[in-house]
Backbone bond lengths (Angstrom), bond angles and torsions (degrees), N, CA, C in turn:
res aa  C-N    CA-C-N  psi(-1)  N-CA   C-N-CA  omega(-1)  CA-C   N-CA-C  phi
1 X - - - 1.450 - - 1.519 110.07 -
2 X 1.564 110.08 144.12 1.551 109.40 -168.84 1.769 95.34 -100.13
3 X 1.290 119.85 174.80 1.298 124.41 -178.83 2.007 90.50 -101.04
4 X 1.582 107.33 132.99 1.454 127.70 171.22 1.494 110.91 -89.17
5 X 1.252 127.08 113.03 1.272 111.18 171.75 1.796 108.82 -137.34
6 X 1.156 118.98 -162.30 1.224 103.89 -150.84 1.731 79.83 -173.48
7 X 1.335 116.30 148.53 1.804 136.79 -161.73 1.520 97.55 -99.90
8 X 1.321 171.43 -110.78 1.610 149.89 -41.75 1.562 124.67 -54.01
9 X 1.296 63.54 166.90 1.831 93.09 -171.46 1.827 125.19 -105.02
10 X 1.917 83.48 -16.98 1.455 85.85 162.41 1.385 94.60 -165.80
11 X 1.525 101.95 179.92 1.549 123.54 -174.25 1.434 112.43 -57.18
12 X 1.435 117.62 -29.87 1.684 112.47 -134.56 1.194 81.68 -105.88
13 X 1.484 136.35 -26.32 1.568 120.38 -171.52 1.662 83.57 -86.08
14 X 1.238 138.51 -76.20 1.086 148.84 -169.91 1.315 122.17 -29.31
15 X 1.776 115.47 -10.04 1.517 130.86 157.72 1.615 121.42 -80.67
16 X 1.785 90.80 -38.14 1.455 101.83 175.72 1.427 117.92 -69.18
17 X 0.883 110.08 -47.53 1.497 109.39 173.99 1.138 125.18 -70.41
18 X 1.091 139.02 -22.27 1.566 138.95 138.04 1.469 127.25 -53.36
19 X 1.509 117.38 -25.28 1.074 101.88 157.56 1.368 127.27 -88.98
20 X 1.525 118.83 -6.41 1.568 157.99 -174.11 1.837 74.16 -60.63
21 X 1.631 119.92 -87.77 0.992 127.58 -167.89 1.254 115.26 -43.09
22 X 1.661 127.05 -55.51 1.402 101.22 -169.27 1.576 126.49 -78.97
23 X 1.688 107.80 3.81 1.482 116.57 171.56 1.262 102.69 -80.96
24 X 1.425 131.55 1.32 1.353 115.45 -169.71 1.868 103.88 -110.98
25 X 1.657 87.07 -13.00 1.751 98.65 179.81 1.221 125.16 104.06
26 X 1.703 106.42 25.07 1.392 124.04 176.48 1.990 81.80 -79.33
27 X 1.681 94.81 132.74 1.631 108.08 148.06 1.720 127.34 -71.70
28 X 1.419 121.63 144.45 1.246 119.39 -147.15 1.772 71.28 -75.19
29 X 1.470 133.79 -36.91 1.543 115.47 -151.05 1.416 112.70 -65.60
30 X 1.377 106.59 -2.46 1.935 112.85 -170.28 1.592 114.44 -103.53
31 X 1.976 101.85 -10.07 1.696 105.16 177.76 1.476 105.04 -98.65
32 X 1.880 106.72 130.75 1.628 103.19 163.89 1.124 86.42 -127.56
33 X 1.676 76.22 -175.78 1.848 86.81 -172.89 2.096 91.24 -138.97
34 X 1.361 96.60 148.38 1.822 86.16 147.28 0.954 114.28 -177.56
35 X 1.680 113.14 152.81 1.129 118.99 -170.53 1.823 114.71 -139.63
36 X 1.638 114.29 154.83 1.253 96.55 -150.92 2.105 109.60 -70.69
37 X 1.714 92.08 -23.49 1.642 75.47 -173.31 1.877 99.16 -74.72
38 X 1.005 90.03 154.74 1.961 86.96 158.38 1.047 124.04 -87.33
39 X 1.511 133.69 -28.19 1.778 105.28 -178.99 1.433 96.87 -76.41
40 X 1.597 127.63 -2.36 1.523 107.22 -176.34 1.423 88.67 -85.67
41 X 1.167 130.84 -40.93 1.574 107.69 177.62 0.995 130.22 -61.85
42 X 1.451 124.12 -36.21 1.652 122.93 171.23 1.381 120.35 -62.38
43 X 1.956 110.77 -25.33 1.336 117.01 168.00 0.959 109.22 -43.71
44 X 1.645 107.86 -51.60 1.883 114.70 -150.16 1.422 129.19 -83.95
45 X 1.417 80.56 -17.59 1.905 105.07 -174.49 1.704 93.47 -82.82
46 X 1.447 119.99 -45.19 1.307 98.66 -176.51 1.614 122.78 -100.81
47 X 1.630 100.87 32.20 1.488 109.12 169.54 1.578 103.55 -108.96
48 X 1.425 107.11 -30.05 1.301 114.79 -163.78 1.919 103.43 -99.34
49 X 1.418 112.45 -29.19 1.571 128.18 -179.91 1.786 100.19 54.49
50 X 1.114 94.04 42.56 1.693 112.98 138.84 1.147 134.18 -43.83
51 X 1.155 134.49 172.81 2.140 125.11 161.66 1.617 69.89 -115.36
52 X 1.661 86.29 -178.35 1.140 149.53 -172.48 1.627 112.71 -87.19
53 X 0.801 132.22 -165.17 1.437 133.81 150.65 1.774 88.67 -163.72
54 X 1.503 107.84 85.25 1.640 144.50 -163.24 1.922 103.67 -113.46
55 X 1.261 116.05 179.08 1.333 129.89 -172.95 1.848 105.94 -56.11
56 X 1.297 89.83 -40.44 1.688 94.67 -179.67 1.187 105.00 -52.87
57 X 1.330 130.57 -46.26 1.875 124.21 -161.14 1.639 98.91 -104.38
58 X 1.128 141.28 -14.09 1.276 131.13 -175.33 1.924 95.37 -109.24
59 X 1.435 129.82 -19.28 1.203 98.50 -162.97 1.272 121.42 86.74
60 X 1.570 109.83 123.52 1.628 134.31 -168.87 1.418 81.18 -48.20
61 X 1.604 123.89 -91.35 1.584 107.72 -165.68 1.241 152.57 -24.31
62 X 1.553 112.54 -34.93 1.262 140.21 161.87 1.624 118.42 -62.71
63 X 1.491 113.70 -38.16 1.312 135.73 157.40 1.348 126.09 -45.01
64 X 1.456 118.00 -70.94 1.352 128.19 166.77 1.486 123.49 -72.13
65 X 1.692 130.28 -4.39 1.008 136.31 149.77 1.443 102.90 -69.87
66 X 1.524 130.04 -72.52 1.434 125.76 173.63 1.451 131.14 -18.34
67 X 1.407 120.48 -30.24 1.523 143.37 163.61 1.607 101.98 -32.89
68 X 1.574 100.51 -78.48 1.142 116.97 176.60 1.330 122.50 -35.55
69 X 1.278 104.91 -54.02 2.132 113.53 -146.68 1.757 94.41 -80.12
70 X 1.064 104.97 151.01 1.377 136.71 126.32 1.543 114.18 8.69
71 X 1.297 127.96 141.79 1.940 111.27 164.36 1.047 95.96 -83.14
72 X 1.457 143.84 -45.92 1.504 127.60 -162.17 1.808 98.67 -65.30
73 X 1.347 123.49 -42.23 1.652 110.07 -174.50 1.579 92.71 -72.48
74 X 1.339 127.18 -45.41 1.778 101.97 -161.21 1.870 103.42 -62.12
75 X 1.459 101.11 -45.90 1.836 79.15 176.95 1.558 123.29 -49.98
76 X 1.511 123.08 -44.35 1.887 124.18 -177.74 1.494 89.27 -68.32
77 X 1.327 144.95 -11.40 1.455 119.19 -177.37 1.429 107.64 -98.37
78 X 1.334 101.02 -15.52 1.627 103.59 167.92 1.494 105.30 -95.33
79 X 1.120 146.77 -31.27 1.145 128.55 154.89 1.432 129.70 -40.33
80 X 1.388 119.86 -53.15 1.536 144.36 -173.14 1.662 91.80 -46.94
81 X 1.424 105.30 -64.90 1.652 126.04 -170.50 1.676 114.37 -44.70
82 X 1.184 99.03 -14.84 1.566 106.43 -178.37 1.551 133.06 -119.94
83 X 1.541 88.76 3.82 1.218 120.64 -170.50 1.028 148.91 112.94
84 X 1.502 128.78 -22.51 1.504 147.54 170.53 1.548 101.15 -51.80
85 X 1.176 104.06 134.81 1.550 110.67 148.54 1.822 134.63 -49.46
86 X 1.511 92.67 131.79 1.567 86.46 168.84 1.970 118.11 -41.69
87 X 1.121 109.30 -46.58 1.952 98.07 178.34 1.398 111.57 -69.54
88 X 1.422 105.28 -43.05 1.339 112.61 -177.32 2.027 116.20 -31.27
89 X 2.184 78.79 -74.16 1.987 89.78 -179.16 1.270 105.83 -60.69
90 X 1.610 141.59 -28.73 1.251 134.12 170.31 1.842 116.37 -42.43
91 X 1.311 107.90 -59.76 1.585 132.42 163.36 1.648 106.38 -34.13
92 X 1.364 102.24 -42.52 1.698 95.06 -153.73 1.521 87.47 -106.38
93 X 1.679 120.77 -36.51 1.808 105.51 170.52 1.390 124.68 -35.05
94 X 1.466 120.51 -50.70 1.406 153.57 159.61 1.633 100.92 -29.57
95 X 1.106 103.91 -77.45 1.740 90.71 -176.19 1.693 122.62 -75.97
96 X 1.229 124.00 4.18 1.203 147.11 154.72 1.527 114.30 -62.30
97 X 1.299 121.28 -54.95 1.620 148.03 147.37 1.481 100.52 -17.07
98 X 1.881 113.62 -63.61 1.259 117.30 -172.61 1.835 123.57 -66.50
99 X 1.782 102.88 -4.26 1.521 112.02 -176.22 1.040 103.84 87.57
100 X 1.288 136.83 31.23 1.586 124.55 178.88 2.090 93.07 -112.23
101 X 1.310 107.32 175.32 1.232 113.10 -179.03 1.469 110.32 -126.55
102 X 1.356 119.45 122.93 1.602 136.80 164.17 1.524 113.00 -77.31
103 X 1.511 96.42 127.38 1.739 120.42 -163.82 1.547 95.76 -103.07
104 X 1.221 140.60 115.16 1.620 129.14 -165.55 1.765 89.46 -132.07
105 X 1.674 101.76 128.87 1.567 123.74 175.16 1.519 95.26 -105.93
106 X 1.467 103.46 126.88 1.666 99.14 167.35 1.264 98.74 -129.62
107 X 1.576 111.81 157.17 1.773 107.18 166.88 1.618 100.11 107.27
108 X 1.200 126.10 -29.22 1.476 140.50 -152.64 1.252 101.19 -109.29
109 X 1.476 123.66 140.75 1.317 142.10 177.84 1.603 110.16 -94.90
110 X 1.629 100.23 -47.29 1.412 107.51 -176.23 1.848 110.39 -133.23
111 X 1.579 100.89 121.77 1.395 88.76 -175.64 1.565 96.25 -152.14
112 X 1.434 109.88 139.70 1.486 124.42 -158.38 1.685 96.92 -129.94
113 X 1.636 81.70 105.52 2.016 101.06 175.44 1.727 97.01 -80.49
């Protein structure tokens, strides 16, 4: 199974469609969200009650390397960790850059934003 994700531009669609998903029977453990500032992510995660893509899904190592890096490398290393391709999370770090927020479905074969 590939990871589904989907770009916004703002909060209010990016609520709807998460709740879009879990009426359709997406599990909350398969929706993240991220975005490059953090209080907009902590905003969004606790408007939207999203996860994270945190130590649990990347792994202590990945974690305590993250310390170190960069925000643009800790987001592609949390991307990578979940499956995206190195060009891919490069592609999608980039529009993250622009302030928009990435909606990521994992686990799912078929999923309709």
């Amino acid at each position: 199974m590939r990871n589904k994700f989907k770009i916004f531009h703002n909060d209010e669609s990016l609520s709807e469609t998460i709740d879009k998903l879990r009426n359709d029977g997406i599990r909350d453990d398969d929706i993240y969200i991220l975005a490059h500032d953090n209080d907009h992510d902590r905003r969004a995660r606790k408007e939207t009650d999203a996860n994270k893509i945190g130590v649990k899904v990347t792994g202590v190592g990945t974690g305590l390397k993250n310390v170190f890096r960069s925000k643009d490398d800790k987001l592609k290393s949390k991307m990578v960790k979940i499956g995206f391709s190195e060009s891919k999370a490069d592609e999608l770090e980039e529009e993250l850059d622009k302030g928009k927020t990435l909606l990521v479905v994992t686990n799912q074969d078929e999923v309709k934003f």
